[in-house]
C-alpha positions as CSV (number, residue, x, y, z in Angstrom):
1,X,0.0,0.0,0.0
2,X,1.3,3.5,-0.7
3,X,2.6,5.3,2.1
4,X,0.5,8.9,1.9
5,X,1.0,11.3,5.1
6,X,-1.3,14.8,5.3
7,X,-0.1,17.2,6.7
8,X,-1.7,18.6,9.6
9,X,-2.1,22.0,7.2
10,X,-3.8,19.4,4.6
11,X,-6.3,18.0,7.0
12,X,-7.1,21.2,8.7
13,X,-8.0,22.5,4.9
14,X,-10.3,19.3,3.8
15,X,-13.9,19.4,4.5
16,X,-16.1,16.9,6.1
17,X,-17.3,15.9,2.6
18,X,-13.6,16.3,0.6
19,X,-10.7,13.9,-0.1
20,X,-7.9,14.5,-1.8
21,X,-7.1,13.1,-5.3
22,X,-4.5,12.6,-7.3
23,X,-5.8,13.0,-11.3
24,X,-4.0,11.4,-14.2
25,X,-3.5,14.1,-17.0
26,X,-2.3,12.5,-20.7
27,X,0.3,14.2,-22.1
28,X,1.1,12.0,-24.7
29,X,5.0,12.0,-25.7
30,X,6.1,10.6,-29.1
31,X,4.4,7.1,-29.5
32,X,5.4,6.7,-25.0
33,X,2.0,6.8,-22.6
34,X,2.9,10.2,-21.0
35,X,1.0,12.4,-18.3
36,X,1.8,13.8,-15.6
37,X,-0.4,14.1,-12.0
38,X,-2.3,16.9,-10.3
39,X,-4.0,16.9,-6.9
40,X,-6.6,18.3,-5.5
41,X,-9.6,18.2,-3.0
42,X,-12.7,16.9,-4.5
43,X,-16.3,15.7,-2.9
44,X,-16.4,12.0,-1.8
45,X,-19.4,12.0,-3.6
46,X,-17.5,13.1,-6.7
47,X,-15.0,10.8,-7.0
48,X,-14.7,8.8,-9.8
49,X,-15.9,5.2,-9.9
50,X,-12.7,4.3,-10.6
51,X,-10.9,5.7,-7.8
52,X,-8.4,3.7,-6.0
53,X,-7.4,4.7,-2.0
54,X,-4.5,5.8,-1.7
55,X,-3.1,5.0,1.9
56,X,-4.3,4.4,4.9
57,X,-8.0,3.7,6.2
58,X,-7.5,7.4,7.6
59,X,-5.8,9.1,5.1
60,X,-8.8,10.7,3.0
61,X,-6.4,10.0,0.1
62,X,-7.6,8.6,-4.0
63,X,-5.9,8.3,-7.1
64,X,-7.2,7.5,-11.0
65,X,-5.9,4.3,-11.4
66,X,-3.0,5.5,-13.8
67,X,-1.6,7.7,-11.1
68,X,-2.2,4.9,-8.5
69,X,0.6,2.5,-10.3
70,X,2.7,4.8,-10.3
71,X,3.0,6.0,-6.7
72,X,2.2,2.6,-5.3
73,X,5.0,2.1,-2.6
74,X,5.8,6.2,-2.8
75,X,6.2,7.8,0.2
76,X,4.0,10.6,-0.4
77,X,3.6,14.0,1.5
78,X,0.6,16.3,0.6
79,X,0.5,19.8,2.3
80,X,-2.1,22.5,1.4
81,X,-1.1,26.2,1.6
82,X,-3.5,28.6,1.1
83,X,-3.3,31.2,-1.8
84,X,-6.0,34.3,-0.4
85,X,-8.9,32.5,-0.4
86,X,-8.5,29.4,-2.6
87,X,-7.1,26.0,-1.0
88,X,-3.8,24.6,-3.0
89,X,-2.9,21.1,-2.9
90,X,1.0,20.5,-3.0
91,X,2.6,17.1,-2.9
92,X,6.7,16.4,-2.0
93,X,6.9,15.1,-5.8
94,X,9.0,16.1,-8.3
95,X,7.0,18.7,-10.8
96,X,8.2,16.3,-13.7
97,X,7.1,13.3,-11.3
98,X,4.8,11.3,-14.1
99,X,7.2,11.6,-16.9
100,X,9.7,10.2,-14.8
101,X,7.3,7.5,-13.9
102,X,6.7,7.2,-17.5
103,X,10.0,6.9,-18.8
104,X,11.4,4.4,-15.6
105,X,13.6,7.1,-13.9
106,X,13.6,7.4,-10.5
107,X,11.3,9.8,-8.5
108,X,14.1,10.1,-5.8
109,X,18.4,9.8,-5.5
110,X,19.5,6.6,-3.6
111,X,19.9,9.3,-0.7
112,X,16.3,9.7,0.0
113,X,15.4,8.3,2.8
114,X,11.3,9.2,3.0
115,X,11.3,12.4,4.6
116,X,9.9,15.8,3.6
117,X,11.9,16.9,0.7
């Protein structure tokens, strides 16, 4: 199971009703299955049937299955800071995390040892 932590800033910003969810954007690159992920909070009852939990029983945490392969066994740190009066999602990830994915490079150096990055 992927190991997903929220920070306490990221569970003080969800509501009752919200999870967070990773999305699984195409980009397409050359013939290769490209995308790269977003994340965001969503309604439970919005969630796509599809939807796979991401973490544990606690963690109000979902992915689109694309995204879910490739962060299975990521540590994974989502923090929300706000921006006036919007809500914005941030993970510890890489910004080119799903092409890496994509392409078999590494998210992290051998150095990384699961901590916030």
């Amino acid at each position: 199971m992927p190991r997903v932590t929220l920070t306490p800033a990221a569970r003080e910003a969800l509501r009752d009703d919200e999870v967070v969810f990773f999305d699984w954007h195409v980009t397409g690159l050359c013939c290769a299955d490209a995308g790269e992920f977003s994340v965001r909070p969503l309604p439970r009852s919005r969630l796509p049937r599809r939807a796979r939990r991401l973490g544990d029983e606690d963690e109000k945490v979902y992915a689109h299955p694309t995204a879910w392969v490739h962060l299975a066994e990521l540590p994974v740190t989502i923090d929300c800071r706000p921006l006036w009066r919007w809500r914005r999602f941030t993970t510890d990830l890489p910004p080119d995390a799903g092409l890496r994915c994509c392409l078999g490079r590494p998210l992290y150096g051998p150095s990384h040892m699961g901590g916030n990055r």
